[in-house]
C-alpha positions in Angstrom: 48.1 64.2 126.8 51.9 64.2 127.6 53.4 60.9 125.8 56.0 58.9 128.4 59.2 59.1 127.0 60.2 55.3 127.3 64.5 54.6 127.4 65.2 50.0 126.9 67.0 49.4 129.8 69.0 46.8 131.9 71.3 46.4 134.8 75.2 45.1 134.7 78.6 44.3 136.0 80.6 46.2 133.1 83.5 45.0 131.7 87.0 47.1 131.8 88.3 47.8 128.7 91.4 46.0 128.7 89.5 42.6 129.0 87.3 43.8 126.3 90.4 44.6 123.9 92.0 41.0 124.6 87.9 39.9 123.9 88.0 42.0 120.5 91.0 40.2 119.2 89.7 36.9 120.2 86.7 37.0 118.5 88.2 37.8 115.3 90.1 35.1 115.4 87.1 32.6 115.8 84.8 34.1 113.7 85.5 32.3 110.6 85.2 28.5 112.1 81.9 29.7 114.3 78.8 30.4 111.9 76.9 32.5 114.3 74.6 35.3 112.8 75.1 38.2 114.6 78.5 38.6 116.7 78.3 40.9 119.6 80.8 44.2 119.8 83.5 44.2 121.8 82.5 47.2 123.1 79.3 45.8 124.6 80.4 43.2 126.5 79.0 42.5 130.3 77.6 40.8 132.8 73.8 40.8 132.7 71.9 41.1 136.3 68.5 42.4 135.5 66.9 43.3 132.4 64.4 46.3 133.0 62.8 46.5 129.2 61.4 49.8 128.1 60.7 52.3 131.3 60.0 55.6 131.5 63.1 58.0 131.3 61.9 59.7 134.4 62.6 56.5 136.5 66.2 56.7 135.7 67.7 58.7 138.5 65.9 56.4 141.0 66.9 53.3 140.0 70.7 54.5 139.6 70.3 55.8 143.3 69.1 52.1 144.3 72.3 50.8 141.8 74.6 53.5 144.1 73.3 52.3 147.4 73.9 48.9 147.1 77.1 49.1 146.1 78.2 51.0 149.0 77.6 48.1 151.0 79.1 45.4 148.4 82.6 44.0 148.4 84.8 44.1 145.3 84.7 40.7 143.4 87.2 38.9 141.8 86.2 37.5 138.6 87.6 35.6 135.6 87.0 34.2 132.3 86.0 30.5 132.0 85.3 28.7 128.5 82.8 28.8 126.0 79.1 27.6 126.1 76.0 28.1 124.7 71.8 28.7 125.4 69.5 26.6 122.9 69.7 23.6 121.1 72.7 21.5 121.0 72.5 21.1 117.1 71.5 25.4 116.7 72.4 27.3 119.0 70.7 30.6 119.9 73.5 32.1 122.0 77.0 31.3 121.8 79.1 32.5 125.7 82.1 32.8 127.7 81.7 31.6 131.2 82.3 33.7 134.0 83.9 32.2 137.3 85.8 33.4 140.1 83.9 35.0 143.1 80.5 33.5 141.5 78.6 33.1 144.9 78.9 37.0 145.5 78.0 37.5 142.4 74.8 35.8 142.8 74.5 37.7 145.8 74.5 41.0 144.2 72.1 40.1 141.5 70.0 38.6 143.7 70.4 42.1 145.6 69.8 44.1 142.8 66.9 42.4 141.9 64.8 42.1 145.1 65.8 45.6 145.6 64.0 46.8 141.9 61.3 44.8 142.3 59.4 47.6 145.1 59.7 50.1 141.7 57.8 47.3 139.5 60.8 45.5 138.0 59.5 41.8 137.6 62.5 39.3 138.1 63.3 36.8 135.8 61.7 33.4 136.1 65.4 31.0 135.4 68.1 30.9 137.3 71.0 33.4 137.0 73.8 32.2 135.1 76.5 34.7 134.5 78.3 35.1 131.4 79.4 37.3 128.5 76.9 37.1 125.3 79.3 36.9 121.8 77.3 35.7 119.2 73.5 35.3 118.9 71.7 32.5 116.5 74.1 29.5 114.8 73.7 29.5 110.9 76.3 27.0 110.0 75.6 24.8 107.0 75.6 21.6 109.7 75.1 20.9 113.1 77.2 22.8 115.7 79.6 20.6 116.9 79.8 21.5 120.7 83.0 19.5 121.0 84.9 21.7 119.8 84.1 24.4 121.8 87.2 24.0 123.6 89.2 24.2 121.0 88.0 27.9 120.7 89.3 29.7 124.4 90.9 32.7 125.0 92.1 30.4 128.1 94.4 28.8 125.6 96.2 31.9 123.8 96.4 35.0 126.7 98.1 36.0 129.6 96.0 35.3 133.0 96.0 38.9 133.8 93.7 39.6 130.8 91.3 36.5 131.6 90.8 38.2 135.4 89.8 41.6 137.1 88.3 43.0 140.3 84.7 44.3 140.0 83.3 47.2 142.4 80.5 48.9 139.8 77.3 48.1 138.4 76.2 49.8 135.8 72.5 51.2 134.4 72.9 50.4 130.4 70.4 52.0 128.0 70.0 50.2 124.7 70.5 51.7 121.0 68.9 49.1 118.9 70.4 50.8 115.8 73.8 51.2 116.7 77.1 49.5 117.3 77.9 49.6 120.0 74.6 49.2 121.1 74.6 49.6 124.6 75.1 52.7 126.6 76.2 53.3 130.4 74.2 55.6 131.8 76.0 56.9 135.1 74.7 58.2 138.6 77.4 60.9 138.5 76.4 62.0 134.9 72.5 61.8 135.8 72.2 63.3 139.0 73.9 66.7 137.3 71.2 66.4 135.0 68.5 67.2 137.7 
């Protein structure tokens, strides 16, 4: 019996590289005053929209045919950085952020797009509410409670120029995960697959 060769998947708005250079500078600046476990690369940086889990590698041209279609039809959107926050407790955090504003309502839109447009090909959808943001640092080990307050002491809106806190998105992207490597994540393009069949 053939065994299904299964590829960890999830959809995203990427991130262009010159945000994610201003990001990697950042963060190694507040690494030392933010105990958080695991910081995330610079290098893997977006905007989550749907995560797929493991599927089967042969459903990967589909789904980035579905990911081409819709944005044929979807209007570039202007997005910007917006200050820190977190997921979990107040006192241990599990997931420390940077907000994401700008043209937020279309980018609802197109996750709510991408999702009801998955779902016919068995992708369940999430049961919480979207909230966009960039994930930098997973599970708070400081020595005392994390003091949210001082959050905003900690922005890149403080210390760079507003045109690396701000950039116009047309892509979404199919991103395979490496569980073992840094960076992790990998963008898996229609262009690049659909030479492959």
């Amino acid at each position: 019996m053939n065994q299904v060769n299964l590829v960890r998947l999830f959809v995203a708005v990427p991130v262009p590289p010159e945000i994610k250079h201003a990001f990697a500078s950042w963060i190694d600046q507040i690494k030392p005053h933010l105990s958080f476990r695991k910081w995330v690369h610079p290098g893997d940086l977006h905007i989550t929209l749907q995560f797929l889990g493991d599927t089967p590698s042969g459903s990967v041209f589909r789904i980035n045919q579905v990911l081409h279609e819709i944005m044929t039809v979807t209007s570039p959107l202007s997005l910007r950085m917006e200050p820190l926050g977190f997921f979990g407790r107040s006192t241990q955090p599990s997931v420390l952020w940077a907000g994401v504003g700008g043209d937020v309502e279309g980018l609802r839109n197109l996750q709510k797009r991408v999702t009801d447009t998955l779902t016919p090909l068995g992708f369940s959808i999430e049961d919480r509410n979207f909230h966009p943001h960039l994930t930098l640092a997973r599970n708070y080990i400081g020595k005392t409670s994390f003091d949210s307050n001082k959050l905003s002491t900690f922005t890149m809106l403080n210390s760079s120029p507003e045109d690396l806190l701000s950039w116009e998105s047309n892509e979404v992207m199919l991103y395979r995960s490496h569980l073992n490597k840094r960076p992790m994540y990998e963008a898996i393009t229609f262009d690049d697959d659909s030479k492959s069949e």
